[in-house]
C-alpha positions as CSV (number, residue, x, y, z in Angstrom):
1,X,-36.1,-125.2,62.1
2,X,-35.2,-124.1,58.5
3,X,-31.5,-124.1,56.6
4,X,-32.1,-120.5,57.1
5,X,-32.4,-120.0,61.2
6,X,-30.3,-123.3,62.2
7,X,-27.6,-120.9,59.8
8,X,-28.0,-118.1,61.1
9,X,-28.1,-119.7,65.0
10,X,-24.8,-121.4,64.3
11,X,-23.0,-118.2,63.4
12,X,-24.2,-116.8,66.8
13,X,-24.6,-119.5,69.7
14,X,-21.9,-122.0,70.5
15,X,-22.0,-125.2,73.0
16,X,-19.8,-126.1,75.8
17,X,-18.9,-128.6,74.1
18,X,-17.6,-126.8,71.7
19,X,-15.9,-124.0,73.4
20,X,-14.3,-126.9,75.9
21,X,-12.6,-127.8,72.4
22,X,-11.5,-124.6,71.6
23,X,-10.6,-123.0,74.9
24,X,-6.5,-122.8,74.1
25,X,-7.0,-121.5,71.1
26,X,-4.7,-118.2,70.5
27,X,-7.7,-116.7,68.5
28,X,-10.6,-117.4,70.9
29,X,-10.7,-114.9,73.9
30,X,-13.7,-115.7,76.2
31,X,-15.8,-112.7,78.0
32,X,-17.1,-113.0,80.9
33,X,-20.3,-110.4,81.1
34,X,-22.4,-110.8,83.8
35,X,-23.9,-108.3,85.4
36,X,-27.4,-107.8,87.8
37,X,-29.8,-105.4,88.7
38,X,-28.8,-103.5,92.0
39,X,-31.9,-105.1,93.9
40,X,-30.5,-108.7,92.8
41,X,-27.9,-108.1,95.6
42,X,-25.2,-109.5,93.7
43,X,-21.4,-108.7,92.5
44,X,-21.0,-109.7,89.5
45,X,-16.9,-108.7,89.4
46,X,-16.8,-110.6,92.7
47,X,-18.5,-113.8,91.4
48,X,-16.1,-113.5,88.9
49,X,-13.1,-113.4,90.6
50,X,-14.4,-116.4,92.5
51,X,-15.0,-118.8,89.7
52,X,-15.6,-118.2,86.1
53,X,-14.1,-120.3,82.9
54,X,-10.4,-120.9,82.4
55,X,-9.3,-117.6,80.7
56,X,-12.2,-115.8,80.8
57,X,-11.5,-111.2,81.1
58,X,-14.0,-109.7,83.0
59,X,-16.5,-107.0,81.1
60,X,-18.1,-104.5,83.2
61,X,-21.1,-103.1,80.8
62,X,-21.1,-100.3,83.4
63,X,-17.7,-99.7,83.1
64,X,-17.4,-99.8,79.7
65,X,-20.1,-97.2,78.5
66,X,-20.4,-93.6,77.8
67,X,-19.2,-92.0,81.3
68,X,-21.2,-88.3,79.7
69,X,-24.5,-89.9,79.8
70,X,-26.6,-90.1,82.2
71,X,-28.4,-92.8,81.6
72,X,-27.1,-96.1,82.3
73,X,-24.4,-98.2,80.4
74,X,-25.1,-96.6,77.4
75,X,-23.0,-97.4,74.7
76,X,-19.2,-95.6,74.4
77,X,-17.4,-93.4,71.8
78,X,-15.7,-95.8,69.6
79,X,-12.8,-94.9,70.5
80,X,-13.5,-95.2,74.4
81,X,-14.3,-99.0,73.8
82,X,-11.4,-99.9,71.5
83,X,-9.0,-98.5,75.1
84,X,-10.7,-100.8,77.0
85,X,-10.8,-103.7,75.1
86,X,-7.1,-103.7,74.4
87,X,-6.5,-103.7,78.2
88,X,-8.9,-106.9,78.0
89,X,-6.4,-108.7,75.9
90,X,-9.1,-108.1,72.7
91,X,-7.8,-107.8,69.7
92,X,-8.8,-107.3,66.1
93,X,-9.7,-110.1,64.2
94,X,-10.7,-112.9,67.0
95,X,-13.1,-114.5,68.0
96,X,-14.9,-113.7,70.9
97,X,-17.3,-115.8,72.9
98,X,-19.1,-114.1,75.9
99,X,-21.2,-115.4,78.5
100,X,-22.7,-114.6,82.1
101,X,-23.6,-116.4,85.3
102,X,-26.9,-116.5,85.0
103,X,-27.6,-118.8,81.4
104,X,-28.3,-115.9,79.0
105,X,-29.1,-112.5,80.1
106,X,-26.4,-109.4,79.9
107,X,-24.5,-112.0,77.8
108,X,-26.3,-110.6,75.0
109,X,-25.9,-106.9,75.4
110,X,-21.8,-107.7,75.2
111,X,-22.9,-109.4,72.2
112,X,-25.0,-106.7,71.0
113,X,-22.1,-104.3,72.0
114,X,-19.6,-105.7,70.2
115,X,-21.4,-105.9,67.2
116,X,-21.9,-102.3,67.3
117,X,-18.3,-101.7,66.8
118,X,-18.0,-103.8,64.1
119,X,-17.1,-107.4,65.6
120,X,-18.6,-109.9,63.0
121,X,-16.7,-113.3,65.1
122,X,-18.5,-112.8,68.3
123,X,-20.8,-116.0,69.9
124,X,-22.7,-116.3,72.7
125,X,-22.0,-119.3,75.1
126,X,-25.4,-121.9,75.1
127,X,-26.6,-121.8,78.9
128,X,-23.5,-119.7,80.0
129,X,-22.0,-120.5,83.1
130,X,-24.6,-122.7,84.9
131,X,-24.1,-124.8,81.2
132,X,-20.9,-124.9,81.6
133,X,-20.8,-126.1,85.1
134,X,-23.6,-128.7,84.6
135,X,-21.3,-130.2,81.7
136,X,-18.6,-131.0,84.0
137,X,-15.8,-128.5,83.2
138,X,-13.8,-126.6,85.7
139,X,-13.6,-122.8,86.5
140,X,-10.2,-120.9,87.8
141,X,-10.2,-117.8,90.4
142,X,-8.7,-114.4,90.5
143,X,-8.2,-112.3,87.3
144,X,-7.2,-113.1,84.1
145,X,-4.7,-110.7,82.6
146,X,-4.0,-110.9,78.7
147,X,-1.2,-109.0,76.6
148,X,-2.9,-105.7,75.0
149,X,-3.7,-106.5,71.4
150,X,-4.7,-103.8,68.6
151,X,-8.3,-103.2,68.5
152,X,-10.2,-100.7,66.0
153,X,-13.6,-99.8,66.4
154,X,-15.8,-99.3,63.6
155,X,-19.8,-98.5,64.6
156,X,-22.5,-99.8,62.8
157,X,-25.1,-97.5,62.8
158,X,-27.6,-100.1,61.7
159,X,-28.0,-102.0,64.9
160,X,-28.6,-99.2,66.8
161,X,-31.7,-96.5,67.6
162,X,-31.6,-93.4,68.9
163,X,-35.2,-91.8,69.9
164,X,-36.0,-90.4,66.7
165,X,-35.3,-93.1,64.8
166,X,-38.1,-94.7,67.6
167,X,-39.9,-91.8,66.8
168,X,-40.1,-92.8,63.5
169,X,-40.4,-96.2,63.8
170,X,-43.6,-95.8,65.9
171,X,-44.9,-93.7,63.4
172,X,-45.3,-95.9,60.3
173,X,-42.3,-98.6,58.7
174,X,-40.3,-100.6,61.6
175,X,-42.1,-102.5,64.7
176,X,-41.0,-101.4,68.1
177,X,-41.1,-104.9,70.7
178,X,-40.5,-104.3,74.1
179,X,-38.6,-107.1,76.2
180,X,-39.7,-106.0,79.8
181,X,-42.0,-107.9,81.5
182,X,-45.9,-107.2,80.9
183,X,-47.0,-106.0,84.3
184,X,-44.0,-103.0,83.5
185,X,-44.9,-102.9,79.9
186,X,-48.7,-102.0,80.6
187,X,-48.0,-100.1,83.9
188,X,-49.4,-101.7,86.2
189,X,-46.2,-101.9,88.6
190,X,-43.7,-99.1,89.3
191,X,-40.6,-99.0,87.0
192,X,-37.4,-99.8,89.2
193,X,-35.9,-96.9,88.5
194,X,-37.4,-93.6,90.2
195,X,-38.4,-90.9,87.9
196,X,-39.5,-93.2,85.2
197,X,-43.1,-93.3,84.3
198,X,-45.0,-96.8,84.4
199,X,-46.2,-97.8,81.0
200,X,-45.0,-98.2,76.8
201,X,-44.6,-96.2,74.5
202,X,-47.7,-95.9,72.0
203,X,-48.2,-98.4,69.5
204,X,-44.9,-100.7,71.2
205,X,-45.4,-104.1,71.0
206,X,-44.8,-106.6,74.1
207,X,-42.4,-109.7,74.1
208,X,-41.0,-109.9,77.6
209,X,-37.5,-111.3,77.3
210,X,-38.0,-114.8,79.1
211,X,-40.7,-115.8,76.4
212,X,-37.7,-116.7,73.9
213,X,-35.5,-118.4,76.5
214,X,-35.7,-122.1,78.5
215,X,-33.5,-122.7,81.3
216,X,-31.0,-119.8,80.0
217,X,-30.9,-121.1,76.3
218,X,-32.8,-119.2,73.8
219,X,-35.5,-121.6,72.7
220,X,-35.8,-123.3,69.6
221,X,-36.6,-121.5,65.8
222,X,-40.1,-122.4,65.6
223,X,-40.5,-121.1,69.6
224,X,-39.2,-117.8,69.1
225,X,-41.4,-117.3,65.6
226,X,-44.1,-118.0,67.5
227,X,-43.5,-115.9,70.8
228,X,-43.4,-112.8,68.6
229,X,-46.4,-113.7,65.9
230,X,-48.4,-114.2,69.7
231,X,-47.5,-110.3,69.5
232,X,-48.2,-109.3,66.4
233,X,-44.6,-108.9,65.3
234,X,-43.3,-110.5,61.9
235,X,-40.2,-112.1,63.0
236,X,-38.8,-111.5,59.7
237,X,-39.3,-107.9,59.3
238,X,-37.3,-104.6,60.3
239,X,-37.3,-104.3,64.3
240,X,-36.3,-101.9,66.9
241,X,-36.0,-103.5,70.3
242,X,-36.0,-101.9,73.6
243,X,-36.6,-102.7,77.0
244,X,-35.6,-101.1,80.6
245,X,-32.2,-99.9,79.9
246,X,-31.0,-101.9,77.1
247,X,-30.0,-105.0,78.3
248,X,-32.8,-107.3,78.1
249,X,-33.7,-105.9,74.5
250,X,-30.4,-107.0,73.4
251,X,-31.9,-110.9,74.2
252,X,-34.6,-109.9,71.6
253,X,-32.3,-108.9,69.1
254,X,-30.3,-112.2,69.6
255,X,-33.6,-114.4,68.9
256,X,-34.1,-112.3,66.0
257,X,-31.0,-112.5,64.7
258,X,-30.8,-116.5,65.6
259,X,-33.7,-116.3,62.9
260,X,-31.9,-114.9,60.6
261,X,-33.4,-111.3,60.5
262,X,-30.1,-108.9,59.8
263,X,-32.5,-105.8,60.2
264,X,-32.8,-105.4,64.3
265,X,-31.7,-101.9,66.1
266,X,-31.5,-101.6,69.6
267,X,-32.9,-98.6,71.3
268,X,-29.8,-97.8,73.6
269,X,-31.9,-95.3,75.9
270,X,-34.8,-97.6,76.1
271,X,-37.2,-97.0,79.0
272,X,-34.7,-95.1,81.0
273,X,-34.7,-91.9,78.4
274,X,-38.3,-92.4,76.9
275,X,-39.9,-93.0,80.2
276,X,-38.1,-89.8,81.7
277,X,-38.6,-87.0,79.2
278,X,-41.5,-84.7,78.9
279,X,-41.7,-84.6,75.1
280,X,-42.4,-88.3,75.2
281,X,-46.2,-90.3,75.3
282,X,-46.8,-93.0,77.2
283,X,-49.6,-95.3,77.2
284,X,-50.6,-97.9,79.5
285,X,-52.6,-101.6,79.3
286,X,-51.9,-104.6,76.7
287,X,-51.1,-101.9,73.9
């Protein structure tokens, strides 16, 4: 791993260890943001309530997301998710490590989320909560409720896409990398979601999510280079991720930023708007 990537990884992944140290800290606040697919048949605000680290607020990325779209958990008005996050105890100016229950999965769209309004201290928890149980270190029931704190919003337009700017990127200048798996990326299976054609969109790349993780971690620098070279994407270059509905694309954008690569949009609509509208190609096979 170079200077570079073990950098840029340290400024965005964090061990149990380390949070286990830090845990009391008045300027750490610790996120719990799991969430599942409906057919996983889980509750991840029950599960929650149930067991999750010492202090942890609960962040629902379905309830925290733009209640006038309809297209799922997309990403709020400023102003929307700077409310919320001050009933979470979230203020300006701390640092805020999420995680979920599975090892790394919605963990990273919080990340990605708070990014977008203009949180440079936020870490993701190594191995979330199975790490954290496997380490030894207890877990408290019920909610957690934290004093409101001031919190100001400010967007960065940079990390995220709209459709034309995945318009434009398909057409020449910025590689688009798809996270879902390769059976929905070539359309050979149904999408989950009725209404959605099966298939990419033309001239996407494919790099399901779970190529740049191991046992809920992402993997190591070299790893993740290589799972998107295998693709024909230069890790190092200007990327627009997307997946299903924006969740699993924000895990791509984390093992491109653990490399160091600050120029990574997220296409918020992902699948769910391009795979829905008429104005929109799709093509299907390996792309």
């Amino acid at each position: 791993m170079s200077d570079v990537s073990t950098a840029a990884r340290d400024r965005l992944i964090v061990s149990t260890e380390w949070l286990a140290e830090r845990l009391a800290a008045p300027d750490i606040v610790v996120v719990d943001a799991s969430w599942h697919l409906p057919t996983a048949g889980r509750d991840a605000r029950a599960e929650y309530l149930a067991g999750h680290i010492p202090g942890a607020v609960f962040f629902d990325i379905d309830a925290v997301s733009d209640a006038d779209s309809p297209l799922p958990h997309m990403l709020p008005k400023p102003l929307a998710f700077s409310a919320a996050v001050r009933k979470l105890g979230i203020g300006d100016g701390q640092t805020i490590v999420v995680y979920d229950s599975v090892g790394l999965y919605s963990a990273a769209r919080a990340w990605w989320t708070f990014r977008a309004m203009g949180v440079e201290r936020v870490l993701v928890l190594d191995g979330g909560l199975p790490a954290w149980t496997a380490a030894g270190h207890a877990l408290e029931e019920g909610e957690v409720k934290r004093p409101e704190r001031a919190f100001t919003a400010r967007l960065d337009n940079g990390v995220i896409a709209d459709i034309e700017a995945v318009r434009a990127a398909l057409a020449g200048g910025r590689t688009v990398v798809d996270a879902r798996a390769a059976e929905r990326f070539e359309g050979r299976v149904p999408e989950p979601r009725p209404g959605l054609r099966a298939g990419h969109m033309p001239g996407a790349r494919n790099v399901p999510f779970g190529a740049v993780l191991a046992d809920g971690k992402l993997k190591p620098a070299a790893e993740i280079a290589a799972a998107f070279t295998a693709a024909g994407v230069d890790p190092g270059k200007p990327v627009v991720t997307t997946c299903g509905s924006g969740v699993t694309a924000a895990i791509l954008s984390l093992a491109l930023a653990s490399l160091g690569n600050r120029a990574v949009a997220l296409y918020d609509g992902s699948w769910a708007e391009w795979g829905s509208r008429e104005d929109t190609k799709v093509a299907t096979g390996a792309g």
